[in-house]
C-alpha positions in Angstrom: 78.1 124.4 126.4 80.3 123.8 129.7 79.7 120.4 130.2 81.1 119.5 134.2 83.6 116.8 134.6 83.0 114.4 137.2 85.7 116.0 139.7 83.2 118.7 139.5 80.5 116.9 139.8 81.6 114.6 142.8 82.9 118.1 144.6 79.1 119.6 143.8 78.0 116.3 145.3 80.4 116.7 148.7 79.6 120.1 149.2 76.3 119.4 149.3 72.3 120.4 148.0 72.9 123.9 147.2 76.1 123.5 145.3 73.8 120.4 143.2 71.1 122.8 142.5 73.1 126.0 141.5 75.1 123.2 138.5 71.8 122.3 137.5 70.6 126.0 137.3 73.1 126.7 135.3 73.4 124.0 132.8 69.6 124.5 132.5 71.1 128.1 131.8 73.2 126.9 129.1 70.6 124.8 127.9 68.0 127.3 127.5 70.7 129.5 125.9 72.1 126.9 123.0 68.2 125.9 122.3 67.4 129.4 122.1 70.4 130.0 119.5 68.9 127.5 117.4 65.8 128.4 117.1 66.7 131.3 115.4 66.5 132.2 111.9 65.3 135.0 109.4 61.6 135.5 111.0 63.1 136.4 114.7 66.5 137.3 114.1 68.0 140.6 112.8 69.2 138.9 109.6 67.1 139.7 106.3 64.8 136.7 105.1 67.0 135.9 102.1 69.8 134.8 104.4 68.0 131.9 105.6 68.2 130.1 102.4 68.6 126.6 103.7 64.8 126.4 104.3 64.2 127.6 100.4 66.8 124.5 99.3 65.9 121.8 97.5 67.1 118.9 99.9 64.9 121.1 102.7 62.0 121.0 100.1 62.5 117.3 99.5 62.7 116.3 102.9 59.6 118.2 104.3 57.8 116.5 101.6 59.0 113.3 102.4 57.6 114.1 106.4 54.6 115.4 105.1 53.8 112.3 102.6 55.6 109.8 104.6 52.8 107.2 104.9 52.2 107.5 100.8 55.9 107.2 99.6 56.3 104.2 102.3 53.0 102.7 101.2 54.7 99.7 99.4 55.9 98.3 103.2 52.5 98.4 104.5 50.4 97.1 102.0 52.3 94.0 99.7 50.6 94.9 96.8 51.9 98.3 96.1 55.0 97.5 94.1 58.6 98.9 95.9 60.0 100.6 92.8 58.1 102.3 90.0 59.3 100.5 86.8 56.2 99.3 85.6 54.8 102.9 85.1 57.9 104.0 83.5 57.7 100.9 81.4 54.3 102.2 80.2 55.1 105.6 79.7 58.5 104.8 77.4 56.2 102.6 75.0 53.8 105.6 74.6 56.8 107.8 73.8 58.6 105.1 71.4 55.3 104.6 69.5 55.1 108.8 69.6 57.9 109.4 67.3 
């Protein structure tokens, strides 16, 4: 994106309203056309669907999950009594396993 400088800017400003509106046509222009580049990806692009493999990765996977069950994995900050960490069940499940073998 072309960002203007402020010489630019300030010459916009002293040529006057026109010049203003036609620099922020076009870096509403430019805008449009970066957003638009980003929003791409294998369902409205030309590429085939396996090249978008970042959304079948498993640090995408991970992360959507963490959105989606954000209230339930940060439980332990709202309510006190849900322990932070997760060593008590672990704890439990190692005894079942020693006594196993």
């Amino acid at each position: 994106m072309n960002i203007p400088t402020g010489d630019e800017i300030r010459a916009a400003y002293q040529q006057g309203e026109e010049a203003i509106i036609q620099l922020v046509e076009r870096l509403i222009q430019e805008l449009q056309a970066q957003q638009d580049r980003l929003n791409k990806n294998s369902k409205n692009s030309s590429k085939p669907p396996s090249s978008d493999a970042f959304k079948k990765h498993r640090t995408k996977n991970l992360l959507d999950r963490l959105k989606e069950y954000e209230q339930e994995v940060l439980a332990f900050m709202y309510d006190f009594r849900v322990p932070f960490d997760n060593n008590q069940a672990e704890r439990d499940v190692r005894i079942q396993l020693v006594l196993w073998d």
